[in-house]
Each structure stands twice: as C-alpha cells, then as structure tokens.
C-alpha positions in Angstrom: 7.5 10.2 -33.7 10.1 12.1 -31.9 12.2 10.3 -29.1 10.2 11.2 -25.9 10.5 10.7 -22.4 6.9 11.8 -21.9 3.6 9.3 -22.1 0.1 11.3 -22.9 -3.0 9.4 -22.3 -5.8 10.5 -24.1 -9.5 9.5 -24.2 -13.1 10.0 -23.5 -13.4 9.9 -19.9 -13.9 6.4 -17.6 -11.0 4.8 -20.4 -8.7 4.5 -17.6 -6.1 7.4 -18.1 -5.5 8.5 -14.5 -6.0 4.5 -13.0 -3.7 4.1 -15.9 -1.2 6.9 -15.7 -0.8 6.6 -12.6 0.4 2.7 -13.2 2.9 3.3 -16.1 4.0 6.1 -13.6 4.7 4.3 -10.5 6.1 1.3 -13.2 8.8 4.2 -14.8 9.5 5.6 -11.6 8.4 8.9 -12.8 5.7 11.8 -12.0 2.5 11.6 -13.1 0.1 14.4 -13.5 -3.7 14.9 -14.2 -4.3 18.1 -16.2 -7.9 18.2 -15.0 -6.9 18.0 -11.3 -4.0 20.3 -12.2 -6.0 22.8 -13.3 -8.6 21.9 -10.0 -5.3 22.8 -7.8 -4.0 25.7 -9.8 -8.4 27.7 -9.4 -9.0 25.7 -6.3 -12.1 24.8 -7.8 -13.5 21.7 -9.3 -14.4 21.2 -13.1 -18.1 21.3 -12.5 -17.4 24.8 -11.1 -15.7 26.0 -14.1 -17.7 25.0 -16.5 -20.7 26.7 -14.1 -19.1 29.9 -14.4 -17.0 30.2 -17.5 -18.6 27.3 -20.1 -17.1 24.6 -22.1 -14.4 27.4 -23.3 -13.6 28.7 -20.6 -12.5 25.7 -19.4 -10.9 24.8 -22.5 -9.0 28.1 -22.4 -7.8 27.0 -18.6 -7.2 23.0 -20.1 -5.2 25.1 -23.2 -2.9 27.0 -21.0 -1.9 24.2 -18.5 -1.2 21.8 -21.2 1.3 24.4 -22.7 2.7 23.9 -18.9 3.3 20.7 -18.4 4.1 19.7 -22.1 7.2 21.7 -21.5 8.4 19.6 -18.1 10.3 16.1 -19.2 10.3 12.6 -18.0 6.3 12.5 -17.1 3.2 10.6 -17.3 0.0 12.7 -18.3 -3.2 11.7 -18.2 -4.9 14.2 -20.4 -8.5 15.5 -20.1 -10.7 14.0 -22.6 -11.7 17.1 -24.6 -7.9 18.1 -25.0 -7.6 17.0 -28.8 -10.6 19.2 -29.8 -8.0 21.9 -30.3 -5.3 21.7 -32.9 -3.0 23.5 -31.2 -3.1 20.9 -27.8 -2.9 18.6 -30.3 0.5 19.6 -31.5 1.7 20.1 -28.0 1.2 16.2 -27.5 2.4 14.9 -30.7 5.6 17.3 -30.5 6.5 16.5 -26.8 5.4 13.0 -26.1 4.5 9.2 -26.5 0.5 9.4 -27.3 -1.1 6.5 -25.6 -5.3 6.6 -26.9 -7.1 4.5 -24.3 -10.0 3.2 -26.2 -13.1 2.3 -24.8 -16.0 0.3 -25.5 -19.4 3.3 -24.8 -20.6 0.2 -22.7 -17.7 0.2 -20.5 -17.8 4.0 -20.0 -21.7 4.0 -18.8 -20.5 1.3 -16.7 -17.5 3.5 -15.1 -19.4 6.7 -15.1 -22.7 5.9 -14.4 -22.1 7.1 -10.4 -19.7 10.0 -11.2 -20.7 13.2 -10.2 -17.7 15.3 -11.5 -18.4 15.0 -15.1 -20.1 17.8 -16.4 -21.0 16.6 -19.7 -22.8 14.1 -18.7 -25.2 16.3 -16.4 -27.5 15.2 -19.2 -31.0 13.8 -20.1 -29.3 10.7 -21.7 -25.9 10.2 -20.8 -25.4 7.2 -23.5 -26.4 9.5 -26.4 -23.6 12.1 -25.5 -20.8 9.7 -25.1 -21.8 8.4 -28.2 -21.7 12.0 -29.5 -18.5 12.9 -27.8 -17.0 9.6 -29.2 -18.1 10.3 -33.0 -16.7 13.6 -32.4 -13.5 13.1 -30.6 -12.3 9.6 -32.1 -10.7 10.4 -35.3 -9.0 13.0 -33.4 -7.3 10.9 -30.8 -6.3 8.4 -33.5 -5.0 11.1 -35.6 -2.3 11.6 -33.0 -1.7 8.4 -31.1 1.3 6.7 -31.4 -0.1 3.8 -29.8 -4.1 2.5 -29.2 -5.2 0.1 -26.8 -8.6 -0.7 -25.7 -9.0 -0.7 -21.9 -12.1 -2.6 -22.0 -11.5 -5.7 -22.6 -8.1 -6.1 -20.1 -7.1 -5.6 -16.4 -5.7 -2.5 -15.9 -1.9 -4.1 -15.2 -2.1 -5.9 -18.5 -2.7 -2.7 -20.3 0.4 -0.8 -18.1 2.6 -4.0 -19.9 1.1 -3.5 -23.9 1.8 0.2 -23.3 5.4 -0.2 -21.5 6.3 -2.3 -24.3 5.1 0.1 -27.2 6.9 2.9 -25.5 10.3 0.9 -24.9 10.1 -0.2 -28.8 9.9 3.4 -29.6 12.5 5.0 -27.1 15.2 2.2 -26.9 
C-alpha cells in the first residue's frame, strides 16, 4: 500500500463505519465524510428515494461519481457505502488513495443493528436475514480483496476498535 493520509471504511451496513469513522475522525483531528449522506446532500433526497426512482444502478452510478469526488480530497476519514466495492473501478479508487479499514461483522450483530432501520433499502425485504447473508457471500471477498486492515466490530466497543485501527494505520504511515 501506498502512503495515505486517507482511512476508507468499508462494509455491509450496521458494521459501524459512520459510528466508527466518525471516531477515528474526531481521534485524527480530521474530516470525516459519509458518501451515502454525501450523496443525500448533493440530490436532497434520501437513499430510499433514489433507489425508488432510479434502481440499484442508479444509485450506484450517483455512489460511483461521488466517490471519484472525495477520493481526490486528502487528509479524510470515509465511511463508504456498503455496496461500493461491487464495482472495480470504486475499488481502485480506495486502494489507490487510502488506508482500507473492512469492518467485519457477525450477520447476528447486523440484524441486531438494523432490525429498526428504515433507511435501508435492501432490506425492504420478506426476510432480511437471508439478504444480508446474500449480500455478505456476495460482497466479502471483495472487501477483503482490498483491505489493508480487518477488524470485526462485533465482538468490541466501538473505542477499542478506533485504537486496533489507529494503530494499523500509524504502522503503515509512520
């Protein structure tokens, strides 16, 4: 990996990347940015809506173009969306401009965290275990295709895991 000043989170949704990001932010003194709620601010709709009216790609076209953004700013914490990786080319954004950071998560844990949430389209579903299972199958050789560093957010208060990452990062960029 190149030296970075940038950390990328990336996981399935309810792994912790904005309670996280937000964290190792406030910890480096940095910004830290949401690409979903980016792209929310940028349409001044919600995801829900754009997936309504444009699909899964349509979305993903919006996710592709805002990544390109804010892969090109310095000295930021992301916290990705958690279909991001499914295209190559966001994939190679990351790994060229950043730190990857793959929260892992137990599909227990994320039932647990999303069980309530409204804003998740892909779970609007008949069994919302059987597509994060799905989506995990689907989406977890990616993410550790192009992390530089794993941690599972399950198993460890939220602070702890801002203190493995920090440390990772620091090994890497000092």
């Amino acid at each position: 990996m190149t030296k970075s000043e940038n950390i990328y989170l990336v996981g399935l949704m309810g792994a912790g990347k904005t309670t996280i990001g937000r964290q190792l932010a406030k910890a480096l003194a940095v910004p830290f940015y949401d690409s979903d709620k980016a792209i929310e601010e940028r349409t001044g709709v919600d995801i829900p809506t754009i997936f309504e009216f444009e699909g899964e790609e349509g979305f993903r076209d919006r996710e592709q173009k805002m990544l390109q953004e804010l892969t090109k700013m310095q000295g930021i914490v992301l916290a990705t969306g958690g279909g991001v990786i499914l295209r190559e080319e966001n994939r190679n954004l990351l790994i060229k401009n950043g730190f990857i950071v793959y929260l892992q998560c137990s599909i227990e844990r994320i039932l647990e965290r999303t069980r309530r949430d409204t804003q998740r389209p892909l779970l609007k579903t008949e069994n919302p275990r059987e597509r994060i299972e799905t989506l995990f199958v689907q989406r977890e050789p990616l993410y550790l295709a192009c992390a530089d560093y794993k941690i599972d957010t399950g198993i460890m208060q939220s602070k702890e895991v801002v203190e493995h990452i920090l440390t990772a990062y620091r090994a890497i960029n000092h």
